[in-house]
C-alpha positions as CSV (number, residue, x, y, z in Angstrom):
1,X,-3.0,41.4,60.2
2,X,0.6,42.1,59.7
3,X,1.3,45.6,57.9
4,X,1.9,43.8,54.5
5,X,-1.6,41.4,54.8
6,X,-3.2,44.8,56.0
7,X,-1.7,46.4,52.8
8,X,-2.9,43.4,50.6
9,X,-6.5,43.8,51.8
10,X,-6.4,47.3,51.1
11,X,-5.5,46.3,47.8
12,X,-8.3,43.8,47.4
13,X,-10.8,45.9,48.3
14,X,-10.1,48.0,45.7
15,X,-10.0,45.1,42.9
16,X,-13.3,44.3,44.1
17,X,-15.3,47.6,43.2
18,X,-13.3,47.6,40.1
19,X,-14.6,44.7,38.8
20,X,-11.1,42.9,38.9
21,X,-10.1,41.2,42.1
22,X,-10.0,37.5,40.0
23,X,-6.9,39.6,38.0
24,X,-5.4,41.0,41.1
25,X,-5.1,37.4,42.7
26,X,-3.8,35.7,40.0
27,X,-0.9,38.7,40.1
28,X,-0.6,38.2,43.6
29,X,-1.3,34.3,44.3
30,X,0.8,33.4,41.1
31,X,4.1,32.8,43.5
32,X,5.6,29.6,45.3
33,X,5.2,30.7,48.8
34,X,1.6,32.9,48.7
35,X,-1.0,30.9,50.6
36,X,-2.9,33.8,49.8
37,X,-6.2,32.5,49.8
38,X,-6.0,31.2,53.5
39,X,-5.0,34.6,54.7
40,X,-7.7,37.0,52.4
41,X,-11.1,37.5,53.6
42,X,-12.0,38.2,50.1
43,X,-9.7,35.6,48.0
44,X,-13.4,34.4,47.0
45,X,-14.4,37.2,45.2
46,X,-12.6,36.0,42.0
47,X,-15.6,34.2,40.9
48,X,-17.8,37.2,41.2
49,X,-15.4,39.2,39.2
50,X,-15.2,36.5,36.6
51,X,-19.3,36.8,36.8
52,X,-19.2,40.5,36.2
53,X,-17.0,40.5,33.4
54,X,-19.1,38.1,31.6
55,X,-21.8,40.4,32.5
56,X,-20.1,43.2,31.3
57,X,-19.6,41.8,27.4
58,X,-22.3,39.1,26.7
59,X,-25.4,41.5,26.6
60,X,-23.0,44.0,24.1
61,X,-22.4,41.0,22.2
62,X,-27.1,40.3,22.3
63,X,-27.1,43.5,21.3
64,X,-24.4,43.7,18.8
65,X,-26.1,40.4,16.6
66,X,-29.4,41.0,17.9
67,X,-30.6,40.9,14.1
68,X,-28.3,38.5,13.4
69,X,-28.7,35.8,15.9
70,X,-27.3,32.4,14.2
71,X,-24.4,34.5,13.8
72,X,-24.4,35.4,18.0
73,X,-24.2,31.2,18.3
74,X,-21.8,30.6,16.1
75,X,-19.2,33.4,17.8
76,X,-20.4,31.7,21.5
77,X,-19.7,28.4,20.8
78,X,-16.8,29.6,18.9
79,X,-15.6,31.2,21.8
80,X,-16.4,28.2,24.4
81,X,-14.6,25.6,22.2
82,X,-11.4,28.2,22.8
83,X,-11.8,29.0,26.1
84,X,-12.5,25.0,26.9
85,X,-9.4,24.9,25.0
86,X,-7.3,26.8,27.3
87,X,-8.8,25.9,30.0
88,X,-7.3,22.0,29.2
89,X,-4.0,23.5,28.1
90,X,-3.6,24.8,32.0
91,X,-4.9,22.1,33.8
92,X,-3.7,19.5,31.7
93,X,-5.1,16.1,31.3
94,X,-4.6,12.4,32.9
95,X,-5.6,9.6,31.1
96,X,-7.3,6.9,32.8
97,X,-4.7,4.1,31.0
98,X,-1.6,6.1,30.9
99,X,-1.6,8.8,34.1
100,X,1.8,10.5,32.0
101,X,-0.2,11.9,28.7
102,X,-0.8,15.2,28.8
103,X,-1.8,17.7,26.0
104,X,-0.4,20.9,26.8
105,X,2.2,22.7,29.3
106,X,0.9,25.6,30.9
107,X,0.6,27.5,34.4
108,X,-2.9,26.7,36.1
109,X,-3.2,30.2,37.8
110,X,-4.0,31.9,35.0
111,X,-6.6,29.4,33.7
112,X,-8.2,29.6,36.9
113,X,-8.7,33.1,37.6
114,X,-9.1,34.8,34.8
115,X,-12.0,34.4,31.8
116,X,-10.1,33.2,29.7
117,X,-10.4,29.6,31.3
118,X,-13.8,30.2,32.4
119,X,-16.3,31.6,29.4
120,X,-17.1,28.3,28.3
121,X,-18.4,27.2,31.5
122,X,-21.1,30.4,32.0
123,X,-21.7,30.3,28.1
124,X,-23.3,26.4,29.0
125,X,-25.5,27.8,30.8
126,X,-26.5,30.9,28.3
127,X,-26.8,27.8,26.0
128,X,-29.4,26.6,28.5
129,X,-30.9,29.4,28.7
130,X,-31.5,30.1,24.9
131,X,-32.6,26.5,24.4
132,X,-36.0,27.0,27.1
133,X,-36.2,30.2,25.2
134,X,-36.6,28.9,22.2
135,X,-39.0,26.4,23.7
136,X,-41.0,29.6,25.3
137,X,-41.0,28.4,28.4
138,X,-40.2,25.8,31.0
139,X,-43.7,24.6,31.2
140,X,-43.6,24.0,27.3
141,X,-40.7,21.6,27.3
142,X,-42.2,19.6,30.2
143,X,-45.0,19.2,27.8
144,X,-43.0,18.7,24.9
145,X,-44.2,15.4,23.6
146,X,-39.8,14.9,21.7
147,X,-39.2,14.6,25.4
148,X,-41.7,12.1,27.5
149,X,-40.9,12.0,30.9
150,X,-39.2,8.8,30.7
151,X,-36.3,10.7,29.1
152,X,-36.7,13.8,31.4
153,X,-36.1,11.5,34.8
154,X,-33.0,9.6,33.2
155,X,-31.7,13.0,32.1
156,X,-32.1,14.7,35.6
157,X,-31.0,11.4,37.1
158,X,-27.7,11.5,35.2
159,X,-27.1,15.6,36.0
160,X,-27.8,14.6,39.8
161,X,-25.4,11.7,39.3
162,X,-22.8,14.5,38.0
163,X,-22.6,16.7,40.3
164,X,-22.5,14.4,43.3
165,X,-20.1,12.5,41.2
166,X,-17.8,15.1,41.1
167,X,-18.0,16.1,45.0
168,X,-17.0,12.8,46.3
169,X,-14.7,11.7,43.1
170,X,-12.9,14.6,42.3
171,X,-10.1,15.3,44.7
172,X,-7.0,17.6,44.1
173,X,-4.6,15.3,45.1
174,X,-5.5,12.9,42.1
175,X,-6.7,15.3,39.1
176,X,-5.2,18.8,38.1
177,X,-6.5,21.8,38.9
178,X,-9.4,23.2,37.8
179,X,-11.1,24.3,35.2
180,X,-10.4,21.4,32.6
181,X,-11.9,18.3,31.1
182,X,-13.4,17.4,34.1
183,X,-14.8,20.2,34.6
184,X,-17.5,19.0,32.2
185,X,-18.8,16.4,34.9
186,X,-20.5,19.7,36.9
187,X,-21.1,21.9,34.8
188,X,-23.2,19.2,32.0
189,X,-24.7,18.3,35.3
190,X,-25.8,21.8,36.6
191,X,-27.0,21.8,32.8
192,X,-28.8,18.7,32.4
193,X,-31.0,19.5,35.6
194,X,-31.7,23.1,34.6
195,X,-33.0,21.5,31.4
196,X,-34.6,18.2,32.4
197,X,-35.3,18.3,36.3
198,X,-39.3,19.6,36.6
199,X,-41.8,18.5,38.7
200,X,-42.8,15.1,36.7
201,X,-39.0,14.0,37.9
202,X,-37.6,12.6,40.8
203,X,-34.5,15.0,40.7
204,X,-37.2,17.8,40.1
205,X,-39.7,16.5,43.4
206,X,-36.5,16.4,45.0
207,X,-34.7,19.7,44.8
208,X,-38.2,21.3,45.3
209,X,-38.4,20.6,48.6
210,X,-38.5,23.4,51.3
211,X,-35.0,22.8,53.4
212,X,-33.0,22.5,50.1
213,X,-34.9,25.5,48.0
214,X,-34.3,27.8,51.5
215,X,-30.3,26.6,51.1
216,X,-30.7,27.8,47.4
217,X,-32.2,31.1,48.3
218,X,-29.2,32.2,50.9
219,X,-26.5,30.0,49.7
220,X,-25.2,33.6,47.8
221,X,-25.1,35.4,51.2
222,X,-23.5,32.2,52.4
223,X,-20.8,32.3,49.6
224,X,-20.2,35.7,51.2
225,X,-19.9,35.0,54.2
226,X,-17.4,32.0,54.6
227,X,-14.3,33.1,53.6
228,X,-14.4,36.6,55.9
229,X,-15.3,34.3,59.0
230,X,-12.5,31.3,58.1
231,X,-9.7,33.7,57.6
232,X,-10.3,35.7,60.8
233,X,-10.2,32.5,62.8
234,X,-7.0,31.9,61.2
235,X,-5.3,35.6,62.4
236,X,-6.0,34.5,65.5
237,X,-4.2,30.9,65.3
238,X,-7.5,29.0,66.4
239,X,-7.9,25.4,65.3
240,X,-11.4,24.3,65.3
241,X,-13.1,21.5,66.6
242,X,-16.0,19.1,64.8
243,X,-18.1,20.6,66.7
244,X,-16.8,24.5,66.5
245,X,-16.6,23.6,63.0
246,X,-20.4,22.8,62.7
247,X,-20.8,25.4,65.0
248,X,-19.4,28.2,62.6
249,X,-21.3,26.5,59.5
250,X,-24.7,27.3,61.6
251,X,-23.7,31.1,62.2
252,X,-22.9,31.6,58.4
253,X,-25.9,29.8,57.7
254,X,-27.3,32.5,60.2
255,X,-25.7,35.5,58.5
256,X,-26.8,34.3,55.2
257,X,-30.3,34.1,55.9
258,X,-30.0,37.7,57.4
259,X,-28.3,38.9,54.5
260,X,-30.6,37.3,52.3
261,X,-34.1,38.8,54.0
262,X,-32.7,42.0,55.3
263,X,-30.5,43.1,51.8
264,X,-31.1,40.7,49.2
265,X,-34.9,41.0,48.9
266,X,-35.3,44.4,49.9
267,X,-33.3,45.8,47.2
268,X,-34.5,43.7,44.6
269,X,-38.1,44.9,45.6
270,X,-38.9,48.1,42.9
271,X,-41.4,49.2,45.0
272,X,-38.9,49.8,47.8
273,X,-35.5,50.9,45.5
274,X,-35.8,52.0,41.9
275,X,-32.8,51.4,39.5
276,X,-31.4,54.9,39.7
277,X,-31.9,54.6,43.7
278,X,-29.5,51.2,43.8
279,X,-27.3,52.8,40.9
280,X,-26.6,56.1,43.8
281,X,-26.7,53.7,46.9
282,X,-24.2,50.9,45.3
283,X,-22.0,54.3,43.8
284,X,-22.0,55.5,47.2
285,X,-20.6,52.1,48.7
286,X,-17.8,52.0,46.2
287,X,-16.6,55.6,47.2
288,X,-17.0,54.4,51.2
289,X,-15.1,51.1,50.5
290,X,-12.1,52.9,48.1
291,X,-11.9,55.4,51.2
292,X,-11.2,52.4,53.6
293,X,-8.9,50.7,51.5
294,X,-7.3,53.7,50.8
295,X,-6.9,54.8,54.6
296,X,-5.4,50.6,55.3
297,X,-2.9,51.4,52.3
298,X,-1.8,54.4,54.2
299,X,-1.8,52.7,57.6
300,X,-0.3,49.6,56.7
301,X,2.5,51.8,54.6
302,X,3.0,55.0,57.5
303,X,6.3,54.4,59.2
304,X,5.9,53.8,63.0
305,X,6.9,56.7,65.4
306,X,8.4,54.9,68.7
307,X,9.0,56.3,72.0
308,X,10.5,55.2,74.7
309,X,8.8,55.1,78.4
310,X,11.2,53.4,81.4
311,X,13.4,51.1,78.5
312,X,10.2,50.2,76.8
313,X,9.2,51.1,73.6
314,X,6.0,52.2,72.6
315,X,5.4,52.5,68.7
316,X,2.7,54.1,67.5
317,X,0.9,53.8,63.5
318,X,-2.3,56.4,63.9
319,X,-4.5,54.6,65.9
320,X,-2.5,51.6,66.5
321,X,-0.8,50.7,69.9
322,X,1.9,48.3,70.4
323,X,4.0,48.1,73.5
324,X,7.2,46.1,72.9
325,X,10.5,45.5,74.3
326,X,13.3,47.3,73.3
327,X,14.4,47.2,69.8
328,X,11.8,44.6,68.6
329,X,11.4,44.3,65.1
330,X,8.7,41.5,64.8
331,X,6.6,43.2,62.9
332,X,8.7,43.8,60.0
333,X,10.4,40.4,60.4
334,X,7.2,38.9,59.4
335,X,6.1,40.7,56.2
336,X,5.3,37.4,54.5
337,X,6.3,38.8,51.0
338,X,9.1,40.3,52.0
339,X,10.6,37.2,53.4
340,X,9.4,34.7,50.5
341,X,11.1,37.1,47.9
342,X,14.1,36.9,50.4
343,X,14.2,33.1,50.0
344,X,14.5,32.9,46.5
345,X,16.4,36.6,45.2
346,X,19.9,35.6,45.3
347,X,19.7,31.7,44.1
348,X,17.4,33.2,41.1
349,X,19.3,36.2,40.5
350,X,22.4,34.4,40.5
351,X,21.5,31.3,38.5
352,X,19.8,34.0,35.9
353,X,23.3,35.9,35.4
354,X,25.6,33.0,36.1
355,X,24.3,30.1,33.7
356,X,27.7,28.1,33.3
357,X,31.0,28.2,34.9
358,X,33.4,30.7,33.5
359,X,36.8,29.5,31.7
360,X,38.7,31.3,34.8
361,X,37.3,28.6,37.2
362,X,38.9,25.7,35.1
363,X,42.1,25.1,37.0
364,X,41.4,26.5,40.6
365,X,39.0,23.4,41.4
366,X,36.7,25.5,43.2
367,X,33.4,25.1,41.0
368,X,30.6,24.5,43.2
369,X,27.5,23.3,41.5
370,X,24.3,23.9,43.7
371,X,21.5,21.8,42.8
372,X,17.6,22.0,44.6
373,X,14.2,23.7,45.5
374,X,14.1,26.5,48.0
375,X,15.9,25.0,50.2
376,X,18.8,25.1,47.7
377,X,17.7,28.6,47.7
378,X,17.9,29.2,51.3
379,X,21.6,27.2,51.4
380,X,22.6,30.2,49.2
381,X,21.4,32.4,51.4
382,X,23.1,30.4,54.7
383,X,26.8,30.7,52.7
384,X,26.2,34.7,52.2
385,X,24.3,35.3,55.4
386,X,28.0,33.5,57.5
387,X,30.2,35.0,54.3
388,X,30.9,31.1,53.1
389,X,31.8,29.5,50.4
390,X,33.5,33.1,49.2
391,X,36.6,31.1,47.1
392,X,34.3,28.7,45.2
393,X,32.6,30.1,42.3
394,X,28.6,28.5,42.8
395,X,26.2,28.5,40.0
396,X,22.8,27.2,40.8
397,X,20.4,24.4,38.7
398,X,16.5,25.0,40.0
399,X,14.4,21.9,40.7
400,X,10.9,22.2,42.0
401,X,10.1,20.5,45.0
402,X,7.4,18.6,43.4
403,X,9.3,17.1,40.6
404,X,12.4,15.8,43.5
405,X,15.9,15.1,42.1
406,X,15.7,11.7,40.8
407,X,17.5,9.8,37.7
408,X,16.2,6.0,37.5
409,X,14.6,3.6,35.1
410,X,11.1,4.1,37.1
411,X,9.1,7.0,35.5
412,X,8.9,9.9,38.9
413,X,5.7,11.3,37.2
414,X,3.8,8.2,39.1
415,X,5.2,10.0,42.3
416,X,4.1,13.3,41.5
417,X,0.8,15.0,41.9
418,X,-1.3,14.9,38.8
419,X,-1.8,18.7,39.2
420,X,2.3,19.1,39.2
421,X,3.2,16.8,36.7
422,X,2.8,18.7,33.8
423,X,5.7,21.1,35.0
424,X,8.2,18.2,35.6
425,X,7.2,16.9,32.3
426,X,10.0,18.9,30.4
427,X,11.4,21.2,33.0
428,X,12.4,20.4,36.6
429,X,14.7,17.4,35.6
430,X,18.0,17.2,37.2
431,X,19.2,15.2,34.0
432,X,19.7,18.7,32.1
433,X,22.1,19.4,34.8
434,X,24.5,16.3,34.2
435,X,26.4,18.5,32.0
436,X,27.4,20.8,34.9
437,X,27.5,18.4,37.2
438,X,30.7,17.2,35.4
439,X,32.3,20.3,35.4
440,X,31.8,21.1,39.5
441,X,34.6,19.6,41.8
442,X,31.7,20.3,44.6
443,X,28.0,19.5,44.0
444,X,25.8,19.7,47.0
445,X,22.0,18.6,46.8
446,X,19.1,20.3,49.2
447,X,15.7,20.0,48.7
448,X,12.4,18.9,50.7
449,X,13.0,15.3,50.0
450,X,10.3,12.6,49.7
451,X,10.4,9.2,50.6
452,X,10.7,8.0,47.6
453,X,13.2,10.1,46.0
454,X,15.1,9.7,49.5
455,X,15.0,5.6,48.8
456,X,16.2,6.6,45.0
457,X,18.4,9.0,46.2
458,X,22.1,6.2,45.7
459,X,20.9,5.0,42.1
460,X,20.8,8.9,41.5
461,X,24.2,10.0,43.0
462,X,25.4,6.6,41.0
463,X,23.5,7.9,37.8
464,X,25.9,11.3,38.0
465,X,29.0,8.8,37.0
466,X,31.6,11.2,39.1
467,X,34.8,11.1,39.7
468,X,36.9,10.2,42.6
469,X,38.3,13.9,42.5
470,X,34.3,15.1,42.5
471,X,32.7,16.2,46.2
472,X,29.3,15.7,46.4
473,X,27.3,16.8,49.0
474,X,23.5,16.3,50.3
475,X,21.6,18.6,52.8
476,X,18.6,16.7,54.4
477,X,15.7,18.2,55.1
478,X,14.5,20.6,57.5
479,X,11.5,21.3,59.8
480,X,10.5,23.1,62.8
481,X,7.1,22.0,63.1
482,X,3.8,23.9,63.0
483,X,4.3,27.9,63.2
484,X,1.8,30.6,63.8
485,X,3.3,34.1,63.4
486,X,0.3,36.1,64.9
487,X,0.5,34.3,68.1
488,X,4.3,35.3,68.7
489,X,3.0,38.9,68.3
490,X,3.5,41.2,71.4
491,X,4.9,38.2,73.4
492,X,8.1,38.7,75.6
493,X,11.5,38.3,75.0
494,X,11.5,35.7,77.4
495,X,8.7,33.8,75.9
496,X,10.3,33.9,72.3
497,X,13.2,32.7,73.5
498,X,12.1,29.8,75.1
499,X,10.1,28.3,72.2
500,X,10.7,25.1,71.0
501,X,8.9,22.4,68.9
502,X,9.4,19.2,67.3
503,X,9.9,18.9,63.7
504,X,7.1,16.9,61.7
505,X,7.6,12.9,62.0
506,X,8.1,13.0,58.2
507,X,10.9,14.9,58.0
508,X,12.6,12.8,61.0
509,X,11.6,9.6,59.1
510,X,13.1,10.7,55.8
511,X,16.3,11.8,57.0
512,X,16.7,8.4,59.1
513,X,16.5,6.7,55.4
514,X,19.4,9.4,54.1
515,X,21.4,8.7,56.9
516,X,21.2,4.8,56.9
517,X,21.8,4.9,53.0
518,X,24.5,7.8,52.8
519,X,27.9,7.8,54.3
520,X,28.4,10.1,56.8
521,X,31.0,12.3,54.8
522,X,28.2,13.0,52.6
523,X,24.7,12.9,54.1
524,X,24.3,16.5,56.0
525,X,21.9,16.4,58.5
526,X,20.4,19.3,59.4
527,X,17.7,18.4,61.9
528,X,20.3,16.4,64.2
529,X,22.4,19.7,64.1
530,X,20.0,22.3,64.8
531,X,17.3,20.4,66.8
532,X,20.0,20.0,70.2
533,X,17.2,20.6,72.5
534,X,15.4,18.4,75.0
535,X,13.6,15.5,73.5
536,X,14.9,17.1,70.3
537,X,13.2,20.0,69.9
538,X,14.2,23.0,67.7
539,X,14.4,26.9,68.8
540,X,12.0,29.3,67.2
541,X,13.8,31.9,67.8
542,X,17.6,32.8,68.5
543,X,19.1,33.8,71.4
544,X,18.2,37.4,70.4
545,X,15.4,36.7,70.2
546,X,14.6,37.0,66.0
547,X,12.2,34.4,64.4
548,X,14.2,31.7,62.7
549,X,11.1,30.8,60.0
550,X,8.3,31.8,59.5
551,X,6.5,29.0,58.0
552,X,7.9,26.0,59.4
553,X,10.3,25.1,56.6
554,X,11.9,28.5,55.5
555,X,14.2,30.6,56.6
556,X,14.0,34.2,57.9
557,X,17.4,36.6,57.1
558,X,18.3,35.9,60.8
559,X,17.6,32.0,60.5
560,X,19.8,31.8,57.7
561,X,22.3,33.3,59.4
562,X,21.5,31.2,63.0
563,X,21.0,28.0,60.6
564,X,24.0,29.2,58.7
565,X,26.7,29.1,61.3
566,X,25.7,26.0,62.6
567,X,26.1,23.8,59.3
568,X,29.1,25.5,58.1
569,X,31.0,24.8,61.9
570,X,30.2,21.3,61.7
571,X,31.2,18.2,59.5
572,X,31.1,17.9,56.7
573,X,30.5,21.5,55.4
574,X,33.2,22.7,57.7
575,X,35.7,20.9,55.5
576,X,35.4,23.0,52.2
């Protein structure tokens, strides 16, 4: 791990045995660039801390109206009708007949992560439970003669139905994100089975059987163990196989049986541990686990002492070792949130102080309107990085990526991702910025294009009604194909230096449609200028030897400035 991921983990570790890592990843995963749960070993504990928080308040609450218990169901399903309520308002809704309706604007994160979004899903099944406690037991309502068995097999059938439903039908790509309406398809199914699936039932027979039950009994060890064993193949830059991948599923299936015989069922045995003994043991394992976390904060933070043995340097951070060339930095090149907050800080700072061009600005015709996602961002970064642009005053007009820049008759929400669309609903529109876009004598558009706001992109320009006197400008997109920042660690200046890659086919294929449809004094393309290698192939890393991006699209502080002096040298940018 990199210093910052080693700090992150440090972090996690002690959100976990606080009973709030689901809060601490929302924080942390609730930016544009965080990937963070393809990089944490223990992103996945956010459900368990959801679990213990629920834990934490619904036997108060038993307690509380334990005398008063129609009293306790009316605040539950008070409280699940809310929480289903915000849990719609974050993931929206898309309508079967009209994919643009939504109910409510909100940020999905917080929805997903924290309670709030999720009560109403665990409170279905204390619903459950109260309903076979009411009926005694489950015995009793397989003998209940208001339920024959007719009923009990359609009812298990359609839970089944459900939940595989929802594995096969419910892809990302085409719904928002979870938890919201849809939710309702699992969890009524998880429901319906608890209640209806016993041994008279197909579902019942079926789920009884030993290979499945055995998947049930370690499938919590296996919930474990997944995410520790993806992510560490991941620090190491290894792509898997079918069969790897198969492979890997049999040694967590492997773990989580051992888990499950060797932890699991000995400490729930009270014959073998007594409550005070697991209260001491799992008291003990918090104050071990805050230690270690507390020790990887203070490694990851400790500045490195280096040293330098015949024009090498050797820097040392307690007990780790790296042997580097002189002057090498990677390390702190790489610090992922370092260099996404680098991205965006001086486009969002400036178009937070700088919301409209000043009266000074009217006669000098120097207004330079600067209109994109983060690669708008990272153009801002280019003109400060090679000091250019420094006699126009730029102001900045934020579109996300996912909405695009498009003004047309055709409605771009049936372009978008249903789990995006409700932020490009209201907000995201490049028609708020028509009104600036009058004002600028330059306006330059950059963003990770699509196809089909590339094909769009003339009855758009057209839509902006400018003026002959009016400059506009459009950066194509950039790429530098697949990166893997751990591999590049401890390699040779030599090696850095003579890495190149293609850029994704996509990204070639969209800027040939920008360059056949915009004139040349317009279109900027980046690829053609930066990508001067063999068989077109970009650098990495500059001649010094400093990582350009670090994620394949995104610039580092030195790939600004490398990307930087290349576009403003060359035509068009070179003549402003």
């Amino acid at each position: 791990m990199s210093p910052s991921r080693l700090e992150e983990f440090g972090y996690t570790l002690i959100s976990i045995i606080t009973f709030c890592s689901n809060i601490f990843f929302w924080w942390k995963d609730d930016k544009y660039f965080s990937r963070i749960s393809e990089l944490n070993p223990l992103v996945h504990t956010w459900s368990l801390a959801v679990e213990e928080q629920f834990y934490l308040v619904f036997p108060l609450l038993c307690y509380l109206f334990a005398k008063r218990r129609h009293y306790l169901i009316v605040l539950l399903g008070f409280l699940s009708v809310f929480s289903f309520f915000l849990a719609q308002w974050g993931g929206n809704f898309v309508s079967a007949p009209n994919p643009t309706f939504y109910w409510f604007l909100q940020h999905p994160l917080a929805t997903f992560y924290l309670p709030i979004g999720r009560i109403w899903e665990l409170l279905m099944g204390s619903f459950v439970a109260f309903y076979l406690r009411n009926n005694n037991s489950i015995e009793h309502v397989e003998n209940n003669v208001c339920i024959s068995r007719f009923v009990s097999q359609i009812l298990s059938l359609l839970g089944l139905w459900l939940i595989l439903t929802s594995i096969f039908l419910l892809d990302s790509r085409i719904i928002p994100p979870f938890p919201n309406c849809y939710t309702l398809m699992p969890t009524s199914g998880a429901a319906l089975i608890l209640m209806f699936a016993n041994q008279n039932t197909l579902v019942g027979r079926l789920l009884s059987t030993q290979l499945l039950r055995w998947i049930g009994l370690i499938s919590y060890s296996g919930y474990l163990w997944h995410q520790p064993l993806l992510v560490f193949i991941r620090l190491q830059s290894i792509t898997l196989s079918t069969i790897e991948s198969i492979v890997l599923i049999g040694i967590v299936l492997l773990l989580a049986a051992f888990t499950y015989f060797f932890i699991e069922q000995p400490f729930r045995n009270r014959t073998l541990f007594s409550r005070k003994q697991i209260f001491c043991i799992s008291s003990a394992g918090a104050l071990i686990i805050f230690l270690i976390a507390s020790s990887l904060l203070i490694h990851a933070n400790n500045a490195p002492v280096s040293t330098k043995v015949n024009n090498t340097t050797i820097i040392s951070n307690e007990s780790r070792y790296l042997i580097i060339e002189e002057e090498d930095t990677y390390l702190k090149d790489i610090d992922p949130f370092e260099l996404s907050d680098y991205t965006t800080r001086l486009f969002d700072g400036h178009m937070r102080k700088y919301p409209t061009f000043s009266d000074a600005s009217k006669l000098t015709n120097r207004r330079l309107l600067l209109i994109g996602d983060s690669f708008a961002q990272e153009f801002m970064n280019m003109a400060m990085e090679t000091k250019s642009l420094l006699d126009y005053e730029i102001r900045c007009y934020y579109v996300r990526c996912y909405c695009q820049i498009y003004i047309g008759a055709e409605d771009r929400l049936q372009w978008i991702a249903p789990g995006h669309r409700g932020m490009c609903i209201n907000d995201n529109d490049v028609r708020s910025a028509l009104p600036m876009i009058r004002q600028a004598n330059v306006i330059i558009l950059a963003g990770a294009w699509k196809n089909w706001s590339a094909e769009r992109l003339p009855k758009t320009i057209e839509a902006f009604s400018l003026t002959k006197d009016q400059k506009l400008l459009v950066l194509g997109a950039k790429n530098f194909g697949q990166i893997s920042l751990p591999s590049y660690k401890n390699k040779s200046f030599a090696y850095r230096t003579g890495l190149f890659q293609q850029p994704d086919e996509e990204f070639l294929y969209i800027n040939a449609i920008m360059k056949q449809t915009l004139h040349k004094s317009i279109f900027i393309d980046a690829l053609n200028m930066i990508c001067t290698y063999p068989n077109m192939t970009c650098p990495i890393f500059t001649r010094n030897g400093k990582i350009i991006t670090y994620d394949g699209w995104h610039l580092t502080k030195h790939g600004a400035r490398y990307v930087g002096n290349i576009l403003f040298k060359n035509y068009p940018l070179n003549q402003l």
